[in-house]
C-alpha positions in Angstrom: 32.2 105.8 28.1 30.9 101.9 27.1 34.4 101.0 28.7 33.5 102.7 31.7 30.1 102.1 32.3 31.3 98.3 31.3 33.0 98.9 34.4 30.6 100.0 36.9 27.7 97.5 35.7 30.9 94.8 36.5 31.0 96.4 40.2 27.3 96.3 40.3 27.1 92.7 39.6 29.3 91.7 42.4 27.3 93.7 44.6 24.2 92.6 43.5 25.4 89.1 44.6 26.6 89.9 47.4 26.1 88.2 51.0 25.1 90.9 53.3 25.8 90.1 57.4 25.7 93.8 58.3 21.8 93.9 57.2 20.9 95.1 60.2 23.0 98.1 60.6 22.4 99.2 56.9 18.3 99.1 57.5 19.0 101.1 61.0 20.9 103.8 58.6 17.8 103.5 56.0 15.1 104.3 59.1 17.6 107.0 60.4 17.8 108.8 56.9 14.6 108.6 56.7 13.7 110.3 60.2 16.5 112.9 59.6 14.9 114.1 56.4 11.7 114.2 57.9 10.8 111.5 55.0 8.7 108.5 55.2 10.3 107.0 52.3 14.1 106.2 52.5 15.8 103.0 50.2 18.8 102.2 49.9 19.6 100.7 46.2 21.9 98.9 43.9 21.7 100.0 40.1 22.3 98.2 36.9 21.9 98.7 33.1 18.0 97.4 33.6 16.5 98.0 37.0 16.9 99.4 40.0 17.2 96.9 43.1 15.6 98.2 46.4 18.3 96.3 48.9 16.9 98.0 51.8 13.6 100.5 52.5 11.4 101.9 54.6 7.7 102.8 53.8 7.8 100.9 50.7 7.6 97.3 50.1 8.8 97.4 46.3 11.9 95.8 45.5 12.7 96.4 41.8 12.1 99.6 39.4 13.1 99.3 36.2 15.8 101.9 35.2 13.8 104.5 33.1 11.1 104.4 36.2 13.5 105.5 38.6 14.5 109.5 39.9 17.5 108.0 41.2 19.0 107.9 37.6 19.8 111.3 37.6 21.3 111.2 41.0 23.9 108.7 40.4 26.0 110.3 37.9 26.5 113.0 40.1 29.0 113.5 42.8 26.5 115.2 45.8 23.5 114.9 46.7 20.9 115.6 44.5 17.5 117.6 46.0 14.2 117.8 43.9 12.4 119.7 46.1 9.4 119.6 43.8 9.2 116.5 41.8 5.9 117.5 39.6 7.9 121.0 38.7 11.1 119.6 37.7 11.3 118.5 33.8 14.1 115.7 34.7 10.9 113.8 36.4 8.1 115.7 36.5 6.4 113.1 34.5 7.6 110.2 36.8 5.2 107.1 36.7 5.5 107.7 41.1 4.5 110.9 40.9 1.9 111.4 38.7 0.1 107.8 39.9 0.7 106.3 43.1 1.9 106.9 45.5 1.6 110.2 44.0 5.8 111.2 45.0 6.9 114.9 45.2 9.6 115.2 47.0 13.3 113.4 46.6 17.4 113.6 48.1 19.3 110.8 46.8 23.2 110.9 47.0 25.4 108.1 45.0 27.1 105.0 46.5 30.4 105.9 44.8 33.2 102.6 45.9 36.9 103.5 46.2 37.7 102.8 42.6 35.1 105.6 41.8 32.7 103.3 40.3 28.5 104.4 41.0 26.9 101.5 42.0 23.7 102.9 43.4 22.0 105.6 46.2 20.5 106.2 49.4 17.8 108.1 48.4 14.7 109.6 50.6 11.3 110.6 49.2 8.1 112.4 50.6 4.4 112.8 49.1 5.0 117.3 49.8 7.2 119.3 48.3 9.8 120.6 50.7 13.4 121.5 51.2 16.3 120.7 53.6 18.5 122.3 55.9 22.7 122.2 54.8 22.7 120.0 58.3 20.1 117.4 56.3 22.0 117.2 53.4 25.5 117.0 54.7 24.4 114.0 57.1 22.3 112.5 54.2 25.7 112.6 52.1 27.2 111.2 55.0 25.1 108.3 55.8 25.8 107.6 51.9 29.3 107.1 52.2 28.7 105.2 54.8 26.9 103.2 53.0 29.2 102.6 51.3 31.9 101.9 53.5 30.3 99.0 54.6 28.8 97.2 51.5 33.0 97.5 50.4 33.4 96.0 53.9 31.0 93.2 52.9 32.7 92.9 49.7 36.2 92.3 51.2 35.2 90.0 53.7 33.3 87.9 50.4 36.6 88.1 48.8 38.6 86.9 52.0 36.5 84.4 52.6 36.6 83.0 49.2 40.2 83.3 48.9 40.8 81.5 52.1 38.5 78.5 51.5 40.6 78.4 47.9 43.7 78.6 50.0 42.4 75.8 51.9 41.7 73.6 48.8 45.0 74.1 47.7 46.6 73.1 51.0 45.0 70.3 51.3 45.8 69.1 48.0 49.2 70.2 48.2 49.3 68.4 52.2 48.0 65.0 50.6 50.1 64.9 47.8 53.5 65.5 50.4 51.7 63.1 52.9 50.9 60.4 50.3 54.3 60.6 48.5 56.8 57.4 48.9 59.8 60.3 48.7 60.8 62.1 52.0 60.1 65.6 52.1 61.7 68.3 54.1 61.6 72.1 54.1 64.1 73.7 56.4 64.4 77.7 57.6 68.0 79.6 57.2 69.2 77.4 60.0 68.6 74.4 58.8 65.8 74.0 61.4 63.1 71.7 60.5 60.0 73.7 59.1 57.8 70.6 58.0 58.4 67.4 56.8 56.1 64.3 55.4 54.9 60.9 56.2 57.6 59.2 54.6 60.7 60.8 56.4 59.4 60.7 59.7 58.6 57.2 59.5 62.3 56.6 58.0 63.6 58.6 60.8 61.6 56.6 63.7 62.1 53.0 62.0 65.7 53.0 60.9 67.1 55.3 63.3 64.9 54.9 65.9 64.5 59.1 66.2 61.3 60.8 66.2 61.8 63.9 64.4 59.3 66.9 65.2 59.0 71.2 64.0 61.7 73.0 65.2 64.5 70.7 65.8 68.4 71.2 63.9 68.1 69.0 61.0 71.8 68.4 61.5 71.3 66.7 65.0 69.4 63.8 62.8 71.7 62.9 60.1 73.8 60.3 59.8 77.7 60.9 60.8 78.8 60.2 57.4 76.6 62.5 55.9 76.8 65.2 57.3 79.0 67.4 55.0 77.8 66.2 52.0 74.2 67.6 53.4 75.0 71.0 54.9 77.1 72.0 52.2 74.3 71.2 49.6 71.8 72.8 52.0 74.2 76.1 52.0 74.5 75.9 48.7 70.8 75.9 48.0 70.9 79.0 50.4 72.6 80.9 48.1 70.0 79.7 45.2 71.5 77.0 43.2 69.2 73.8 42.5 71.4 70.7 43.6 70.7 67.3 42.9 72.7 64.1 44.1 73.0 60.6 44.3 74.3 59.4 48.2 75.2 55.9 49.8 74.2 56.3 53.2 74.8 53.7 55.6 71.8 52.7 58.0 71.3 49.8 59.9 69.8 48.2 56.9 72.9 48.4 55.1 74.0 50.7 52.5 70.8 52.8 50.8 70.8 54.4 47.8 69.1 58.1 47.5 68.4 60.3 44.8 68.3 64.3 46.6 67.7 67.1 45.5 68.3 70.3 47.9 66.3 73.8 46.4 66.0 77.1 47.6 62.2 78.2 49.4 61.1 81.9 48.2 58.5 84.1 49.9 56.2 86.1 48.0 58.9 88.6 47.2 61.5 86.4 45.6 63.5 86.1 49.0 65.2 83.0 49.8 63.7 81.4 53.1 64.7 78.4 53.4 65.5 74.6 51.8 63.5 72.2 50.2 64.9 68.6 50.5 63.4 65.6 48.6 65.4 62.5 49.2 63.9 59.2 46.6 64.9 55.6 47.9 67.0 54.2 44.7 68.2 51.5 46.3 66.3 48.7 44.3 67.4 50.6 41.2 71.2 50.6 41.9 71.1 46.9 43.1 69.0 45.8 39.6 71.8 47.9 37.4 75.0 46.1 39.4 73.0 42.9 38.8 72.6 43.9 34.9 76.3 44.4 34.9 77.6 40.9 36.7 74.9 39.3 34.5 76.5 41.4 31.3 80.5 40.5 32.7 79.0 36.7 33.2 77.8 36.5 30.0 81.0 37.7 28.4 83.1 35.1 30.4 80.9 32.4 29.0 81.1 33.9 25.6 84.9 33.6 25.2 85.2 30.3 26.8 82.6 28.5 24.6 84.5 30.5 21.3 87.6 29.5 22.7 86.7 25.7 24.0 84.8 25.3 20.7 86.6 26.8 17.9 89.7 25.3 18.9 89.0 21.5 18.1 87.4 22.9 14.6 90.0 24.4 13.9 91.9 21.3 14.6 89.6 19.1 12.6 90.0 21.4 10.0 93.8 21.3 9.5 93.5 17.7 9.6 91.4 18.1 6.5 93.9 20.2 4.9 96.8 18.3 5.3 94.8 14.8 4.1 94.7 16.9 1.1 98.0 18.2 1.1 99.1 14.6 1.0 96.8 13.4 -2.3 93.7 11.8 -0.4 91.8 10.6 -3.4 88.9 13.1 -3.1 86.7 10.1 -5.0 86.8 8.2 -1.4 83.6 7.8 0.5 84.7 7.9 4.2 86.8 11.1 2.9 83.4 12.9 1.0 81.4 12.3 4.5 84.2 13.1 7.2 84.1 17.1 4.8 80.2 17.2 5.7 80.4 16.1 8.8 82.9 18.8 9.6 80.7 21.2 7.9 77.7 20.6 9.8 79.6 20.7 12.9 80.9 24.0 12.2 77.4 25.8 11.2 75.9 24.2 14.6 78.6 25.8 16.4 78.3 29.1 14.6 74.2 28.4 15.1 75.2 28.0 19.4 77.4 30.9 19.7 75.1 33.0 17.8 72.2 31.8 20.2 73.9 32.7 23.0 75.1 36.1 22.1 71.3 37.0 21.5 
């Protein structure tokens, strides 16, 4: 039951806040419930867990009751109409702040507002200051006029929700619109037939500058690309047609010279899953490529260098230093000066060039 009634006070809420543009129509039903009873009292009302909220009336200018005041408590948990012909000689409310003060009530007919999902928001309830009963005629339109009621506060409701989820839509669009407008990447969605859908900023002003083709909505993608292209681009296209992702790095030649791209081709799904089209993203890599075939010359020059300079000076110490051995080989005196500094010499000369090459590998 605190699950349920959880529930309804949920549905009341959103009624409670509700923006109303049928006001006028729901006061007309008020004053005609009120004249078809023969009443001078008619409201219609929204109930919560507190109060009762007087949304429209006639012959009464209160707006709020709270809950354990109202006649209209017993009424909603029903199903039909409720009729107390005589308020002061029924024990549900015969002791009714209305009744026995001002305006001194003894008459009521309220039937529920009861929404689609069979949740009881509130009534359309009439009430007169005699006792009296109505005619089967009375109540049926009176239950009627209820539903009615009904009908279009959940009309209200829908449009609130439509609305809402509209401008939200539009929020999201035009976040999603400046991101693919703003984005240095060319964008593309295409339908089945490869027919342009949309596109972005960046592609179109590829198209018109490099190729000198305005591309518009509508048009055969294939009609735009270049020659060479061609096949490498449908058959990725078909192939994200049949739901593979495919990315791709191209060469495409342009009157710029040769441009590097980075593609990707993915299938487009409606809402059920189904594949509608392609999305294309091509990102200009060019710079990239060029800096990484620079790296590699640079890395190739480098190595060059490297075995020249090992070659050009290794080659003369290793001269020096058979020259060194053979002096030896040949009983040099080692006591002799000249011979004691030619050795360090040497030695220096040989850690300077170990020192260089070492530098230059860094």
């Amino acid at each position: 039951m605190l699950e349920k009634e959880n529930a309804r006070l949920r549905t009341v809420s959103r009624y409670l806040n509700l923006k109303i543009s049928k006001e006028q129509d729901l006061q007309q039903i008020v004053e005609l419930a009120g004249k078809i009873s023969g009443s001078p009292i008619a409201m219609i009302t929204i109930m919560d867990g507190e109060a009762q909220y007087i949304k429209f009336s006639v012959g009464t200018d209160i707006r709020e009751v709270p809950l354990q005041d109202t006649i209209c408590q017993h009424a909603i948990v029903q199903k039909q109409l409720l009729v107390i012909p005589d308020i002061l000689a029924d024990e549900r409310v015969m002791h009714n702040p209305f009744a026995v003060g001002e305006p001194g009530l003894r008459f009521y007919a309220g039937s529920p507002l009861i929404t689609h999902d069979d949740q009881h928001m509130g009534t359309l309830c009439v009430y007169d200051l005699k006792p009296k009963e109505l005619t089967d005629i009375q109540k049926k339109l009176l239950h009627r006029m209820a539903k009615q009621v009904t009908r279009l506060l959940e009309f209200e409701a829908s449009i609130g929700v439509l609305n809402e989820q509209y401008h939200q839509t539009r929020a999201e669009e035009t976040k999603l619109r400046s991101f693919f407008e703003s984005s240095s990447s060319c964008h593309l969605l295409l339908d089945r037939d490869l027919r342009v859908v949309s596109f972005n900023k960046a592609l179109s002003e590829i198209m018109k500058n490099s190729y000198g083709m305005p591309i518009s909505e509508g048009v055969n993608i294939v009609d735009y690309v270049n020659p060479g292209f061609v096949d490498e681009f449908t058959r990725n296209c078909y192939k994200a047609l049949t739901g593979d992702n495919v990315r791709a790095k191209s060469r495409v030649n342009s009157p710029e010279g040769d441009l590097f791209w980075y593609i990707s081709y993915e299938p487009t799904l409606d809402q059920e899953g189904n594949i509608t089209g392609v999305s294309y993203c091509a990102t200009d890599i060019t710079q990239t490529v060029q800096h990484e075939k620079k790296g590699m010359m640079q890395e190739e020059s480098f190595q060059k260098i490297n075995h020249i300079l090992s070659t050009e000076l290794h080659q003369p110490l290793n001269a020096a230093r058979d020259a060194m051995a053979g002096l030896k080989l040949q009983g040099y005196p080692d006591h002799l000066t000249e011979f004691y500094l030619l050795e360090q010499a040497f030695q220096e000369l040989a850690e300077k060039t170990h020192v260089v090459l070492n530098n230059f590998k860094q």
